[in-house]
Structures are given as structure tokens and as C-alpha cells.
N, C-alpha and C positions, 0 to 999 in steps of 0.2 A: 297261811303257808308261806314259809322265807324262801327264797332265791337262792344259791350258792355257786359261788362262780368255779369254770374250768379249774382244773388243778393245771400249774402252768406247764407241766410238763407235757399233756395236752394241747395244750398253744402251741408249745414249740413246736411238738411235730408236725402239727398241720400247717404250719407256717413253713418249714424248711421243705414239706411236701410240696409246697405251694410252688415255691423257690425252684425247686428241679424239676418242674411240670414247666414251668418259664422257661428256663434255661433249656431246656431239651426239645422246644414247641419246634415246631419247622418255621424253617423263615422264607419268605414271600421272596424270588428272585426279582432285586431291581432292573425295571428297564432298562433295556439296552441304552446306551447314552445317545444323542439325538447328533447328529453334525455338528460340531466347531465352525460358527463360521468364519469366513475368513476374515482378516483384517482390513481395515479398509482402505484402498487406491489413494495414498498421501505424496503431494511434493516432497521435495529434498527438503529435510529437517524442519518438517512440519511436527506438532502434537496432532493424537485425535482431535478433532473439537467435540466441544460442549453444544451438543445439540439442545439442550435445555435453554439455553442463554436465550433462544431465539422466540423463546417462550413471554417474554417482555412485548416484543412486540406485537402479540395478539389485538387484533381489535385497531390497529395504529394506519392500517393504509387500505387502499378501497379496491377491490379488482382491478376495476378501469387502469389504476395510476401502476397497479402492480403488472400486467399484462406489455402497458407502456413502455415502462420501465426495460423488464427484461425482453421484448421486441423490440426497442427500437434503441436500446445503448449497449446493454450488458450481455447480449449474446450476436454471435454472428451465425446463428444459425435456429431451422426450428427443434434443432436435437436433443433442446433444453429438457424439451418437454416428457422423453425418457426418465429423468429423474424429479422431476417438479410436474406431478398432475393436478391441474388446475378446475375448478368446481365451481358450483353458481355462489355458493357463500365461504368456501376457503381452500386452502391449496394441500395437498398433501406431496410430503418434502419425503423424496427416499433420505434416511440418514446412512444407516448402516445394510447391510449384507438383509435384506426382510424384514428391516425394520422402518418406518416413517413416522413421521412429525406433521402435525396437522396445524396449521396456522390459518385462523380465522379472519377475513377482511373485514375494515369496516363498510357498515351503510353507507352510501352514494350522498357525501356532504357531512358526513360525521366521523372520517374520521380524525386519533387526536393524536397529541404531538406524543413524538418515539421516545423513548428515553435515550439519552447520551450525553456524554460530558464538554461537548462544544458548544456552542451557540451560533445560532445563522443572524444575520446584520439584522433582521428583525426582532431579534433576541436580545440585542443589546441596549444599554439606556441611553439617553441623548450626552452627544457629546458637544463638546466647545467648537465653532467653524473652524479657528486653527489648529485643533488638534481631532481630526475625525477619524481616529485609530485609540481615541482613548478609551480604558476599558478593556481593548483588545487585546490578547496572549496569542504569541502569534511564534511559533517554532524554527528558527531556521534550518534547514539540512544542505550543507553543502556534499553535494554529488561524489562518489568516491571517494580513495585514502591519502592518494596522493604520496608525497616524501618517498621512502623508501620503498614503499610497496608499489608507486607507481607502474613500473614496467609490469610485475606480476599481472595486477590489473588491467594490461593492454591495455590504456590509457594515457599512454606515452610515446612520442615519437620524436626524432630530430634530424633538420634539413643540413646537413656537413655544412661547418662552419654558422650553422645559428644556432641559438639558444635553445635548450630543449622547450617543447611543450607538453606539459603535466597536468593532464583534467583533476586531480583532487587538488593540486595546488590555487588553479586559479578559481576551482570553484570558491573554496575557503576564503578566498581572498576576496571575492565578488562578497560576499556573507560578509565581511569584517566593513565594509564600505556601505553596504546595506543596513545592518545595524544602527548606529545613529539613525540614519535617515528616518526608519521608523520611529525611531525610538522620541523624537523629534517630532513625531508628530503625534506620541500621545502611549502609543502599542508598547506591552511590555513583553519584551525579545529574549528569549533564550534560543543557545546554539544547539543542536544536537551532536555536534563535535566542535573543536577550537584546534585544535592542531592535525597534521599528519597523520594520527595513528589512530589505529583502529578503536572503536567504540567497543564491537566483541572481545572479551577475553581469552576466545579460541584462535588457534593458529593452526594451517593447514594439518602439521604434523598429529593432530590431534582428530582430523578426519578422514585417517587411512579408511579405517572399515566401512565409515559409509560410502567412500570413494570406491571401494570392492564391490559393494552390492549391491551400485548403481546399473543400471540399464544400460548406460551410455557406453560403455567401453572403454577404451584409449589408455594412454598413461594415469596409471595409481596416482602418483604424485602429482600430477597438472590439475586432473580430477580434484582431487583437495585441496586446491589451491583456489577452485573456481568455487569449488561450496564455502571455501571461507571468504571471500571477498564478496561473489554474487547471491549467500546467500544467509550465511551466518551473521554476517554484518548488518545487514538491513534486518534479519527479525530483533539483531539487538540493536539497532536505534530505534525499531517499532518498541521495541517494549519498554524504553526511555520513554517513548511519546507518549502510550495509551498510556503505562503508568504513575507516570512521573512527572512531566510537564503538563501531560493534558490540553493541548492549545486548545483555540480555535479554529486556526488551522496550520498546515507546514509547508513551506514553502521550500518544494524540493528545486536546488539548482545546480543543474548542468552545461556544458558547452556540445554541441553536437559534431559530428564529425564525417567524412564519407569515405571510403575504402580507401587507405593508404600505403597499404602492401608492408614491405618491410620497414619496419620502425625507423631501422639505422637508415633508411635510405627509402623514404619515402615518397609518395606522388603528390603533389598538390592541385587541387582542380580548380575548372575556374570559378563558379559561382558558388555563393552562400545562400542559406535561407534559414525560416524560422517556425518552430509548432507549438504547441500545446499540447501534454498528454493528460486525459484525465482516465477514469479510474472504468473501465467497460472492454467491449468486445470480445469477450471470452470464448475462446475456440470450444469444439465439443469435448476434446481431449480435457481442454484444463476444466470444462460442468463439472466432465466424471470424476475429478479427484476429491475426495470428500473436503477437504479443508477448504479447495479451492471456491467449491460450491457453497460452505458455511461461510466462507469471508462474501463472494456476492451478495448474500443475504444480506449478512450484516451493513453490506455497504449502502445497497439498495432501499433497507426498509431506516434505515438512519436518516436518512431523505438529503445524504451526502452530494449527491448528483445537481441537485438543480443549484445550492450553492458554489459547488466546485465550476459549472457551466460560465456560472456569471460572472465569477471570480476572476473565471481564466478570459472571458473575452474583454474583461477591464483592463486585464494584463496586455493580452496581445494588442489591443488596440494602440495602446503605451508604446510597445515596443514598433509595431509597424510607422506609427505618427516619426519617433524619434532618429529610426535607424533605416528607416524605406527596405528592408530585409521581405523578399518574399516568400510564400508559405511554403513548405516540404508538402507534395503531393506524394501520397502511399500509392504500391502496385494495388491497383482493382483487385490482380491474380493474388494479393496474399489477403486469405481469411484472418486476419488476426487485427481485426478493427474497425472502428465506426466514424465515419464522420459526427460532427457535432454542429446539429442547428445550419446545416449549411456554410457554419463560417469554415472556410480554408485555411484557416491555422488553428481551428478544436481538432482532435481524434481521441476519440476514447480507444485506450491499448490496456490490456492487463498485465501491469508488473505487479513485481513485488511488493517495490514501496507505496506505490498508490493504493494498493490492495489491501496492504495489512496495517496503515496506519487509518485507526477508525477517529478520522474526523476529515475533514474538505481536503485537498493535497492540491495544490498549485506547482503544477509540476514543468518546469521551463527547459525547453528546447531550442535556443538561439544561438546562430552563429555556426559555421563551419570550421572545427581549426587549422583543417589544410584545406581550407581556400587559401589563394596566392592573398586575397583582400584581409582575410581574418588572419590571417598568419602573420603577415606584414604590421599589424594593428598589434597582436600578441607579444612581437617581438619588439616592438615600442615600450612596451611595458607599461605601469601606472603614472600618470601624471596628470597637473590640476591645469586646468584650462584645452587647449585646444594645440596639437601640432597639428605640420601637416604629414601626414601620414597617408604611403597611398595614390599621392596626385591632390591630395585634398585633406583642408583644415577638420582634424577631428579631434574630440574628447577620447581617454582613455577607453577602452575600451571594457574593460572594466568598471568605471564611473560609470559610461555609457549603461552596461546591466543594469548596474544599480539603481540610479536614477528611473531607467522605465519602470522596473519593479515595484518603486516606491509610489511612481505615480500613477501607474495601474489600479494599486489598492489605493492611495490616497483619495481617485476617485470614484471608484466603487463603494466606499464608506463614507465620501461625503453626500449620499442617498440616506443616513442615518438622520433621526429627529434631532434640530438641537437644542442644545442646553445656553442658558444665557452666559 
């Protein structure tokens, strides 16, 4: 007996019956949609972060050193602990609105090095006695814009009848004199600016809106003027640093200053002094901002802290031997900081720059420039050897910077193996 198939007109029809039995079936109402949650709590012209990123450092640092860490540098408070719940084998990180990151410590002596693009002095190979910077990539940032932009900056002021003084001018200028020096001793130096002007592309005019729907208040326009100098500016020389030069590390330089009232007509005081800032103290305010709390991380499990420590008291040691400058003591009443090791010129403070450039930042604080002493020294100007300036024979003051700076690290890095 043979088989014989459907006649296809048969097919068809139960095929197109098929079709409108589909097409007419009832459909399942989808659920309700669940909450949107919100966005996440970010500084002034932050991105999200990349909560994955932090996913490298699994397995890289030990409780103990992580507990250390964020109690005794990186927070001034125990409110941390609201967003970072810590565990017998790892820590679990709020990132977003319900959601966390769970980052695994190592075993008690195992564990192993973080991944990053700098190297710590024990990372590097032996250098020559006379050149014990060699090998080293090492960033300069000089502090502020300076030239034109100076006043906007409130960074500028002048005594009737003297010279103005411009913190982006002379920081720049401290950086040009610094250069060699290094460079002398082995370290290959790039600037993170060379001139007056801004490293960002953006200009106030171009931050109305975020200036609208800032928290702070006040004038539109002043508003945009301080996101572009205090804020736009430094993530773009951060992201020259982490992507482009990559140092070792960057040596940010400023001149420090203390309340001088009206620029045209300002107060000068009597005494100077001198600090270090490194990269810690984070108020509970700035935990809760998500970026702010993902750059912590980042800082902390980099293992930025104990080289940025030694760094800096190689520095100051330099600077208190050569200039006798005593330290800046912080209000106790202001949370927004840590002593460091006891010494009187570490504090760990969280800015910007120290924050978001990811590698050691050697962050300099010397000099008053309306003390009657610094100001008198400033309006000297550059020159080689020794005036007397003051009541008393000195180098520029300027050289002076430089000079410590160079001798800070030159002896911090003659602790490296050497080479014949």
C-alpha cells in the first residue's frame, strides 16, 4: 500500500488556520515595570564609574591592610561603613542604588601585587649613584592657570605699588627650573602644561547648564567659572596623566596662601609655613558620592598610599633642612583630614588632583605668598646665587623650590639598588 500526500490546498488551509488561531490567542499582560532607580550621587562633572574595573583587584590586598587603610588614612569617620560592608573573607562595595560589588581579600601573607601603570622604587632596576632618578617618568603639574585667567582663579593679588602675585605664574616657573634638575639626575620629565593656558578645552561659557543645576546657588556665571578652572581643568590634566604620560608619579606644585581679603588691597601676615597633602581623609559626604568612593578604591587598593607617605616626608624633610619653614597645623574642629605617621607636615586631604590622578601625587604646600617674608622674597623675583632679601642673604626663591624638590626625591631614590 503507497502513501499519498495532502493535496496542498489542504496545507494551506490549516496552515493559515494555524496563523489566526496565533494571531488572535490572548496575550499575557506584562508586569508592571519595577522602579527606575535613581542615578547615582556624582561630583561636579564626574562620569558614572566603572564598577567592574575594581574587579582586577580581587585577591590583591589582605583585610588587615584594607581595614588599616580606610581607618586610619582614607576616612575621617566610621560612616564609611554604610557603604563598604566588610566580612571575614571580603568586603561587599554598595555601587549603585541596590546594587554591590563584592571584592575578595587576600590570605594573611599572600597577597599579590595590584595591577597599575606606575611602579614603586622597588619596582625599578638599579640605577647609576649619580643618577638615582634614572628609569624614572616622573610628571610635572604646575598648580593653576595663571596669565590671563589668573584673577578668575582667585589666585592673584597686589600690594599698591608692588608687583602682582600670580600662583599659576610662579608655579610654572618653579616646574621650568625643576626640570633640568631632574632631568640631571637621570628621570624623564614631562610637563602636564608649559604655558599660561588652560590644558581643558572647555571655557566657562560652555558650563552654564551645569552651573543651573548645581546645588550651590549664587551667580550662573561665577558658578561656571569655578567648574572650569576647579574642576574641569584638573580631570583634563588627569586624563593626560592616567592616559598619556602615565608617570610614576606627579609632582603637583603649589605656593600656599592665608586669607588676604581684597586682592587690589590686600592683608599680608606675619608668619609662613609649610605641608604636604596626600591623597585621604574623605568626609562622609564625599564616601557617599559614587565616583568619589570608586576613586578611594582605586587609590587605596593601588597601594598608592604607602609610596605617596615616603615620598612626601623625603620631600618635606628637603624643604624644612633648607628653608627652616614650619609646619601648617589643621583646625582639630574641621573633619576633613588626617594626620600622617605623626609627622607635622604629612596630612592626607581629598582633592581633586590627588584623587583622580591614579598613580603617587607629591603634592607641595610651601610658603605663604602674603606673608610680609614670602612676599618680599616673590617680589625679588628669579636670580642665581644669593641676595639679601628680607634682612638676610637668600637664594631665589623660586630656586629655593626647586632645589628642595629635587633633593627630596634625589634622596628618596638613592634607597634604589645600584647599577655599576
Amino acid at each position: 500500500m503507497t502513501s499519498r500526500s495532502a493535496p496542498l490546498w489542504i496545507v494551506l488551509f490549516v496552515a493559515l488556520a494555524a496563523a489566526l488561531w496565533w494571531w488572535k490567542k490572548p496575550v499575557a499582560p506584562l508586569p508592571p515595570p519595577g522602579p527606575i532607580p535613581p542615578p547615582p550621587a556624582l561630583s561636579d562633572l564626574a562620569g558614572i564609574p566603572d564598577w567592574a574595573s575594581l574587579n582586577r583587584y580581587q585577591s590583591t590586598i589582605t583585610r588587615a591592610d584594607f581595614l588599616r587603610l580606610m581607618d586610619q588614612v582614607f576616612t575621617v569617620s566610621p560612616a564609611w561603613r554604610d557603604w563598604i560592608e566588610v566580612g571575614e573573607d571580603d568586603a561587599k562595595i554598595r555601587t549603585n542604588d541596590g546594587e554591590f560589588l563584592r571584592l575578595r581579600f587576600a590570605p594573611e601573607g599572600l597577597a599579590s601585587p595590584p595591577p597599575r601603570y606606575w611602579r614603586a622604587i622597588s619596582e625599578l632596576p638599579p640605577a647609576p649613584p649619580d643618577r638615582p632618578l634614572a628609569g624614572l617618568k616622573i610628571a610635572i603639574d604646575p598648580g593653576h592657570i595663571g596669565g590671563r585667567w589668573g584673577k578668575m582663579e582667585e589666585r592673584w593679588f597686589q600690594i599698591p605699588g608692588s608687583l602682582p602675585v600670580q600662583e599659576g605664574d610662579m608655579t610654572l616657573q618653579v616646574a621650568k627650573l625643576l626640570k633640568p634638575k631632574l632631568e640631571a639626575l637621570g628621570a624623564t620629565v614631562t610637563m602636564v602644561r608649559n604655558e599660561t593656558e588652560p590644558v581643558t578645552p572647555i571655557r566657562p561659557e560652555m558650563l552654564q547648564d551645569e552651573a543651573r543645576t548645581s546645588n550651590t546657588g549664587g551667580n550662573i556665571a561665577r558658578l561656571a567659572e569655578r567648574l572650569f578652572y576647579r574642576t574641569a581643568e584638573i580631570r583634563a590634566r588627569a586624563k593626560l596623566v592616567n592616559d598619556t604620560l602615565k608617570p610614576d608619579l606627579v609632582l603637583c606644585l603649589h605656593f600656599n596662601a592665608d586669607e588676604w581679603g581684597d586682592p587690589a588691597s590686600p592683608t599680608l601676615v606675619p608668619a609662613n609655613h609649610f605641608h604636604m597633602i596626600l591623597n585621604g581623609g574623605y568626609t562622609d559626604d564625599e564616601v557617599a558620592l559614587a565616583d568619589q568612593r570608586h576613586d578611594l578604591l582605586e587609590k587605596l587598593l593601588q597601594g598608592i598610599h604607602d609610596e605617596e607617605r615616603k615620598l612626601a616626608a623625603s620631600a618635606a624633610d628637603a624643604f624644612v633642612e633648607k628653608s627652616g619653614m614650619p609646619p601648617y597645623l589643621y583646625n582639630p574642629a574641621a573633619k576633613n583630614h588626617r594626620n600622617v605617621d605623626g609627622n607635622p607636615y604629612l596630612w592626607a586631604r581629598n582633592l581633586l588632583a590627588n584623587r583622580i590622578y591614579q598613580c603617587p601625587v607629591v603634592y607641595f604646600e610651601p610658603y605663604v605668598m602674603n606673608s610680609t617674608e614670602d612676599h618680599a622674597r616673590i617680589q625679588a623675583g628669579d636670580y642665581e646665587g644669593e641676595r639679601e632679601v628680607w634682612g638676610k642673604l637668600r637664594p631665589s626663591i623660586f630656586r629655593e623650590y626647586a632645589d628642595c624638590v629635587a633633593l627630596g626625591l634625589k634622596r628618596y631614590f638613592q634607597a634604589r639598588p645600584r647599577s655599576e
